[in-house]
C-alpha positions as CSV (number, residue, x, y, z in Angstrom):
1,X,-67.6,-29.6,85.6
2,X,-65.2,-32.1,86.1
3,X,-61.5,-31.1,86.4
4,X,-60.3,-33.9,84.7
5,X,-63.0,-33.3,82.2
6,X,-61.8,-29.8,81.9
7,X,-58.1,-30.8,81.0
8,X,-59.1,-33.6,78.2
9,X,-61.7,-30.6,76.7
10,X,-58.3,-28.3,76.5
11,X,-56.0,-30.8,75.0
12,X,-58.3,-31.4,72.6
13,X,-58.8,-27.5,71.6
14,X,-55.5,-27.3,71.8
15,X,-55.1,-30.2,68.8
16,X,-58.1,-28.7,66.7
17,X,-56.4,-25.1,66.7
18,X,-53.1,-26.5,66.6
19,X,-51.3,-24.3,69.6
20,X,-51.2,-24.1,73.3
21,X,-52.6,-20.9,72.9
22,X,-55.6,-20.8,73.8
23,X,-56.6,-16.9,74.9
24,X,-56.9,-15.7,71.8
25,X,-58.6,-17.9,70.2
26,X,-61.7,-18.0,73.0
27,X,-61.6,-13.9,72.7
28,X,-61.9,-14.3,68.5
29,X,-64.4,-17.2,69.1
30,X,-66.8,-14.5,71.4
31,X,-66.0,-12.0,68.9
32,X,-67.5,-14.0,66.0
33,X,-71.4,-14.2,67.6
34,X,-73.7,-11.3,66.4
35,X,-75.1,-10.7,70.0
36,X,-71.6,-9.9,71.5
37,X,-70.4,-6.5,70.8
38,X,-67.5,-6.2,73.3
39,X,-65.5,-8.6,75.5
40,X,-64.0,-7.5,78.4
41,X,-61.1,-9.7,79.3
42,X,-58.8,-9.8,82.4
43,X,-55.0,-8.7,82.1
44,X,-52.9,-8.2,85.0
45,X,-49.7,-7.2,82.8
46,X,-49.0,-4.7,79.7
47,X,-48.2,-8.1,77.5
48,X,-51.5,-9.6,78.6
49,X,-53.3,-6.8,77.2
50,X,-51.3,-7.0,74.0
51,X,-52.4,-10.7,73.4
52,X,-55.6,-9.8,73.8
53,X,-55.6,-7.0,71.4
54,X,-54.0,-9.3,68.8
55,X,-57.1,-12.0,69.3
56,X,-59.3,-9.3,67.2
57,X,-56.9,-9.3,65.0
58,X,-56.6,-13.0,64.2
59,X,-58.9,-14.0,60.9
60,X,-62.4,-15.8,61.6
61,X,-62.2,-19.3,62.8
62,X,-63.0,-21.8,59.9
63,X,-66.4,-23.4,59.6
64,X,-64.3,-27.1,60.7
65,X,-63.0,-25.4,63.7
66,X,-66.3,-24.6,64.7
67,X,-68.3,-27.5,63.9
68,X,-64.8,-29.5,65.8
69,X,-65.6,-26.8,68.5
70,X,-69.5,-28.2,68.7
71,X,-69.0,-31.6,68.3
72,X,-66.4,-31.5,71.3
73,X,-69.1,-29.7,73.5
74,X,-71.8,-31.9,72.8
75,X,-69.6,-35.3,73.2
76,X,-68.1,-34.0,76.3
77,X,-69.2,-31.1,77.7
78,X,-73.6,-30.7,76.4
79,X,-74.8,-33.1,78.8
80,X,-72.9,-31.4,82.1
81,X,-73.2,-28.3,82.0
82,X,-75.8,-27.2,79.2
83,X,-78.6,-27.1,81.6
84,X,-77.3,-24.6,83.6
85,X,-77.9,-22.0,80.8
């Protein structure tokens, strides 16, 4: 993917979820699908590991910050990198 394409994608996450913050709320996102039943993030300090704790704590994303979520990947990101699934 495109670096620059990379940043605008983050800004924009960053404006739908309303913080800078974005760990968290990727872990809750993976949390949310049926199929996944453990994510295994990095942390290479005690705080990290915290903030990640706290991202299954955080309450479900809202059905606008997913479909925001979507539309984002398929305007920007679908046509890149879906078919390397």
């Amino acid at each position: 993917m495109p670096y620059e394409l990379g940043l605008e994608c983050v800004e924009e996450l960053k404006k739908i979820f309303g913080t800078d913050d974005l760990v968290p709320i990727a872990i809750r996102w993976i949390l949310m699908h049926e199929a996944v039943s453990v994510v295994i993030p990095g942390a290479s300090r005690a705080a990290q590991l915290h903030e990640n704790i706290r991202a299954a704590e955080l309450p479900a994303l809202t059905d606008d910050q997913m479909q925001a979520v979507r539309k984002l990947y398929d305007r920007k990101l679908r046509g890149i990198i879906h078919s390397q699934w």
